[in-house]
N, C-alpha and C positions, 0 to 999 in steps of 0.2 A: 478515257481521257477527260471527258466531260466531268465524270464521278470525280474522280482526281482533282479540276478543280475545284468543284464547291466543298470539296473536303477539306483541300488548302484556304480556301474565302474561311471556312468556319475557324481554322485553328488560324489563322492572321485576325481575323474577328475575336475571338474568346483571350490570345494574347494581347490586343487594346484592350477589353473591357479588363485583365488583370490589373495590368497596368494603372487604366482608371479607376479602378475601384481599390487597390491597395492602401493600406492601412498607411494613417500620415499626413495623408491629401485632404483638402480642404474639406472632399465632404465627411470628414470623420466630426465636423463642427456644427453640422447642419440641425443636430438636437440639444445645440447648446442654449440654455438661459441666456436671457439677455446680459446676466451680471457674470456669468462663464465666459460670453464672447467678448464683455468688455475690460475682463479679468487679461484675458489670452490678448486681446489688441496692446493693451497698457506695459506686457511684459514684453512680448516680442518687438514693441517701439523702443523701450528702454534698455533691453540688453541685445539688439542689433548690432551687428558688426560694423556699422557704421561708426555709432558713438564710439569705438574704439574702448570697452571696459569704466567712461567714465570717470576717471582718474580726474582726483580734482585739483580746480587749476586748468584740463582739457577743455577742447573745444567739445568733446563729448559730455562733460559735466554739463557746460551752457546748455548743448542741444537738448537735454534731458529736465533743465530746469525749464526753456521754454516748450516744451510738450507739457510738462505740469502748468505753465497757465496755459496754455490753448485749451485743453482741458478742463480746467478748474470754469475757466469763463464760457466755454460749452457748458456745464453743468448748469451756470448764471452763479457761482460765486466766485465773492470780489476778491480779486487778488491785488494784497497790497504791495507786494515788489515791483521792482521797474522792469521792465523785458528783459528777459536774459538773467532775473536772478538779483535779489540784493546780494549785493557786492560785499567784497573784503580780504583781506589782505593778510596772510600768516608768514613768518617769517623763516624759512627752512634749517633745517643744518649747514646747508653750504653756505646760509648768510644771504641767500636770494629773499622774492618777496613772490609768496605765489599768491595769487590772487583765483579764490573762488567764490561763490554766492548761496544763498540761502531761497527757498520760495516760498511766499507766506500768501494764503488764505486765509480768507475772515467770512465767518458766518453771527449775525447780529443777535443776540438773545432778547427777549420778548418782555422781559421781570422787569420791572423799574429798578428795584433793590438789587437784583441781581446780571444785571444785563451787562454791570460792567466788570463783573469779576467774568477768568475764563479759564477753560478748560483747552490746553495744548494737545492734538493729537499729531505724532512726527513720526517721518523714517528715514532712515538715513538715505541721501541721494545716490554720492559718488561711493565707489568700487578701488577696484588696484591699478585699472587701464591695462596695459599692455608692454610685453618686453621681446627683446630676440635672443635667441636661441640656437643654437649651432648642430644639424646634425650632418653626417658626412663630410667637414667641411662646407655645408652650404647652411647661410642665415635664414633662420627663420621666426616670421611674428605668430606669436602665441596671443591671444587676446583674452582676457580676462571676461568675460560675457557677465558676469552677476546677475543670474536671470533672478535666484534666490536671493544672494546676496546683493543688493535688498530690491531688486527690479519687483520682488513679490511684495516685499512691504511698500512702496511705493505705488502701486498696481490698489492693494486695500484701500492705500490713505486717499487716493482718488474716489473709489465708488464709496467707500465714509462720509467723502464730502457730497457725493450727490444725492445720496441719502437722506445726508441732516441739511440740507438746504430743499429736499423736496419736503420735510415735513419742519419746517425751521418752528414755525408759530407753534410747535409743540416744547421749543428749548428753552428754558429759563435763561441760562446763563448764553454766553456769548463762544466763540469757538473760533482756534487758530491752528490750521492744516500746514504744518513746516514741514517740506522736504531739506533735512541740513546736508549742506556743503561740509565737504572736507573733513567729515564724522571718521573716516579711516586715520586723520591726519591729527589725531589724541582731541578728538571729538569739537574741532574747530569751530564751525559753524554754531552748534547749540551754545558754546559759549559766548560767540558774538553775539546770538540773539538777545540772549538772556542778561549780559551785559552793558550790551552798546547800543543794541537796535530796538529794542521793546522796552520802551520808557515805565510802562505797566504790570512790568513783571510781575511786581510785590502784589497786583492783581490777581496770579495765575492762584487758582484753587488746585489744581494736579495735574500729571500730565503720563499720557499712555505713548507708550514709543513701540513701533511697528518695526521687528528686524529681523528678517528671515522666515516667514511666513507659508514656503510653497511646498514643504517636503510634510505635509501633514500625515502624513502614511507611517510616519520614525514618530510620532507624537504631536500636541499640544501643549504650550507650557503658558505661565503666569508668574511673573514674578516680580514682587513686593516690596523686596527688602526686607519682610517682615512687618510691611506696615499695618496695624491690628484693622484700622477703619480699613483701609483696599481690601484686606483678607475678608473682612464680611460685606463688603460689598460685591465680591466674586461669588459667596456663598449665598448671597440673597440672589443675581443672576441667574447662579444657574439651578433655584429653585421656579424658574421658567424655565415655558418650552421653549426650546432652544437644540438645534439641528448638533450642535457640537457645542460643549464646553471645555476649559485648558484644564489641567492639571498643575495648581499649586506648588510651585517649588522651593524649597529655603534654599538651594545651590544657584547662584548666577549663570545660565544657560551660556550669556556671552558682555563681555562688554559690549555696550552700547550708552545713545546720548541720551538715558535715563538718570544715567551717573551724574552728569553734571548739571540736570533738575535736583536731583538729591543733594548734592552737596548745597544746593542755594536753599536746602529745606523743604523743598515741594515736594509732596505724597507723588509718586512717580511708579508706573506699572509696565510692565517688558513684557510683550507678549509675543510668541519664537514656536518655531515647530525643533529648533535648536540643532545643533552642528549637524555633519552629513557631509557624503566622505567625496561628494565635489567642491564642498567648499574651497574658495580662494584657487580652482585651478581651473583652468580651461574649459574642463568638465560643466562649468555651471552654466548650461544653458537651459531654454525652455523646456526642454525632453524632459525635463526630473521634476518640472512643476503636477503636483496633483492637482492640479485645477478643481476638482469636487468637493475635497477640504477644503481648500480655499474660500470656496462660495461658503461654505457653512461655515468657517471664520469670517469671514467679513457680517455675514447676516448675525452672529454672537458678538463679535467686536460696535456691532450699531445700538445693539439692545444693551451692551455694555454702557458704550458710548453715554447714550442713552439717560441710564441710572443717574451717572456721575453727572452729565449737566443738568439734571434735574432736583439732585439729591441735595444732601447735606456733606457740604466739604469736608472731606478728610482733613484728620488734623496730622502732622508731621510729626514723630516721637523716635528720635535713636534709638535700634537694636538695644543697644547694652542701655539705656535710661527704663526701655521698657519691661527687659528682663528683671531688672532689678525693682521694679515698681509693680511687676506682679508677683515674683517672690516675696517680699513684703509683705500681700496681701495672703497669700500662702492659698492664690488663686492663678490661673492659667486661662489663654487664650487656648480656642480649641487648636488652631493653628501653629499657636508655638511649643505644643509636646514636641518632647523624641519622640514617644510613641504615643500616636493620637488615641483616643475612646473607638472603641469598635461596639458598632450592633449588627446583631448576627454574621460576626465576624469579619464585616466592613470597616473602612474605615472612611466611606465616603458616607456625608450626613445624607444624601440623596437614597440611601438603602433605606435611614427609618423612616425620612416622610413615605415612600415609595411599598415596603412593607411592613408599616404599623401604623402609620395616620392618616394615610387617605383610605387604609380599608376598614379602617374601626372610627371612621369620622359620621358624626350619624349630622345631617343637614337640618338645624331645626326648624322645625315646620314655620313659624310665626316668621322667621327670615324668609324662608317661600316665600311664604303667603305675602308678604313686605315687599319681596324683588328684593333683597337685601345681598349684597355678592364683596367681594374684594379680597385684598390679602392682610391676612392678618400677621405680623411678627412677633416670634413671642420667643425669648428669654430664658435659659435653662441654666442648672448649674450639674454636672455629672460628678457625683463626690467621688473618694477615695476609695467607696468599695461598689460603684459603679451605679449606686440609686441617682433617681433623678428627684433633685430638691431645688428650691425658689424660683419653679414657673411663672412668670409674670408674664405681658404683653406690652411691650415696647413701642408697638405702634398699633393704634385699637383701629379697629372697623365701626364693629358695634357689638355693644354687649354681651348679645346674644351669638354671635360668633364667636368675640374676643371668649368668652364660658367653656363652649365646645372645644375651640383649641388647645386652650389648657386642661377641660378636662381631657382629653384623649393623650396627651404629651405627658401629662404628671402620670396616667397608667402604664408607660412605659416598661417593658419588664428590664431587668438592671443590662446594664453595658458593662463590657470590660474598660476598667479604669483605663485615665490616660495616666503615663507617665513622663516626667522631666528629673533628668539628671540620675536617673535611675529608678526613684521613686512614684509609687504613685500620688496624684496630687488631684485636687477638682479642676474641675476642668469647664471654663463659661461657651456656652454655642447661642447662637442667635438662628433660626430658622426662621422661613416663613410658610405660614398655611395659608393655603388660598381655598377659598367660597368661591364658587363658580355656578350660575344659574343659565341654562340655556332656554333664551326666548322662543317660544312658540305661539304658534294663533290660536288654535284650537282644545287643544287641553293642558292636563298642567293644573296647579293652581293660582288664581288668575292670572291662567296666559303662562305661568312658565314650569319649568321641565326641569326638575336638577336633576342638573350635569354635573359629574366628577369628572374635574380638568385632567388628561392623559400627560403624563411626565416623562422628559427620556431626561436617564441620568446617565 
């Protein structure tokens, strides 16, 4: 009888520890990042059955707009909306007046020259909310969660901002974190921004729109419009390390309020893990977020970030103005073929730094010797029967490296042409090669170690 119980204590004992140990429960979090755990806190606040799906116009819109400043001003940056959301007012089909709001972050840029142009980074706030449903005869509320839709972009556009305000004295230009209202509502909100509420628009140098961001497992995507400068500034990216970069697309993944930066002219970039087969239904809650993509987009989206408020602003140039302006020249973005140049039957430029330039790169000594390191961009043109002609260097380092680069890039052996409109045509890439020198105490010459930088493409 004795044996009997402690057999029974173990199996009532080993069913608690299942129970507590089962897959789900909090401590499946306990080996999360800090930017993992504040990735999972920012979704599960925002797509909570509470806020009710976020419909804007709801009191779960507002509640969601003030968790983004509680937040934003935990980070320490300034939020310039009033509690609760700059305000505004769309006017329905039934003729009503719904009134939803915007949340606006400012992080200050450092340039004199450039401190008052700025770079927007957005996502859209509100969702579809909630409706009822009938089954057996009995009513029932379905609620909309949008853990994805955009709880994930919203969730980015936070730790972005705690990022670029922990390292601000590094920003040139200046920076404005919008979570838009009523973006479901033919993209309300960015239009009030950009219209009524931001006196400085004519300001904005470009702007990156976060929508849909948690299913990184179905992909990464980028998308441009086709604009020539954003296409190589994605290509210069992610010729750093970089845990994940997107995948370039000419197809619009989704409408979003990138559109209505575009249409005002602004260089504007959409970056999406794209559709997914919970979208817009009940289905979208935090279970389907891959939270470990996530973290590697946000840390790519910073280094993005990053470039752009440092860089040189993109300039704005219509599709069809710039098709017709490089046919003209009976020259080609590498990005606007049908079918892009392939080396060794890639067609991501990341194959030939990866197998032909950083293994046939020889480090010239008197750079050692110098401490001499950085990246150099250099220039290409890929003709029509796939040579590589007019290597230049775009942006130099130093001599002695700018040398190396092109010489190793001009011995490229041939590519398969690209083509547009069936034809093949030349085709311009911009690459960067990067010097890389690893400091050491002890040997080396004086003192340092070359290092070839490790690349994930």
């Amino acid at each position: 009888m004795k044996r009997f119980a402690i057999i029974a204590v173990f199996l009532l004992s080993a069913v608690g520890l299942s129970a507590q140990f089962r897959p789900g429960t909090v401590l499946d979090d306990l080996d999360d990042s800090e930017t993992v755990s504040a990735l999972k806190e920012h979704v599960r606040t925002l797509s909570a059955a509470s806020l009710e799906g976020r419909k804007a116009g709801s009191e779960g819109e507002i509640a969601a707009a003030e968790y983004m400043e509680t937040v934003f001003k935990k980070y320490g940056v300034d939020v310039l909306s009033a509690k609760g959301g700059d305000s505004f007012g769309i006017q329905t089909e039934s003729g009503d007046t719904l009134t939803s709001c915007n949340v606006i972050a400012y992080i200050q840029g450092y340039d004199r020259t450039l401190g008052d142009r700025f770079i927007v980074l957005g996502a859209r706030l509100d969702n579809l909310g909630s409706d009822t449903y009938t089954v057996d005869g009995h009513p029932r509320e379905r609620i909309y969660y949008g853990a994805n839709g955009n709880a994930s972009g919203l969730a980015v556009l936070l730790e972005l901002g705690r990022m670029l305000q922990t390292n601000r004295i590094l920003l040139r230009r200046s920076v404005l974190l919008v979570g838009f209202g009523a973006s479901r509502e033919s993209f309300a909100g960015s239009w009030y921004f950009l219209n009524r509420a931001f006196k400085d628009a004519g300001n904005i140098d470009a702007m990156i729109n976060l929508d849909m961001l948690g299913t990184g497992y179905t992909g990464f995507y980028a998308y441009t419009a086709s604009n020539a400068d954003l296409n190589e500034i994605l290509s210069v990216v992610a010729g750093d390390l970089n845990p994940m970069t997107p995948e370039l697309t000419a197809a619009e993944p989704y409408p979003s309020d990138n559109r209505v930066f575009y249409d005002k002219q602004i260089p504007s970039v959409l970056f999406t893990t794209g559709r997914y087969p919970e979208h817009d239904t009940e289905k979208d809650t935090q279970s389907i977020i891959d939270y470990a993509s996530l973290e590697k987009e946000t840390e790519y989206l910073y280094n993005f970030s990053k470039y752009l408020i440092n860089g040189p602003a993109p300039s704005f140039l219509p599709t069809a103005e710039k098709g017709r302006f490089r046919a003209a020249e009976g020259l080609m973005s590498y990005y606007e073929c049908d079918q892009r140049p392939m080396f060794l039957n890639s067609t991501d430029p990341g194959v030939f730094l990866q197998k032909w330039v950083y293994p046939y790169l020889k480090y010239p000594k008197e750079a050692v010797r110098d401490g001499i390191q950085g990246r150099v961009m250099v220039d290409f043109i890929i003709d029509a029967e796939g040579n590589i002609k007019n290597v230049h260097v775009s942006r130099s380092v130093d001599p002695l490296l700018d040398e190396e680069a092109i010489r190793v890039v001009a011995a490229s052996p041939k590519w398969k042409p690209g083509r547009y409109l069936g034809k093949k045509v030349p085709v311009a890439l911009s690459l960067p090669v990067e010097f890389r020198l690893e400091k050491k105490a002890s040997f080396g010459i004086n003192g340092y170690k070359i290092g070839k930088k490790k690349k994930k493409y």
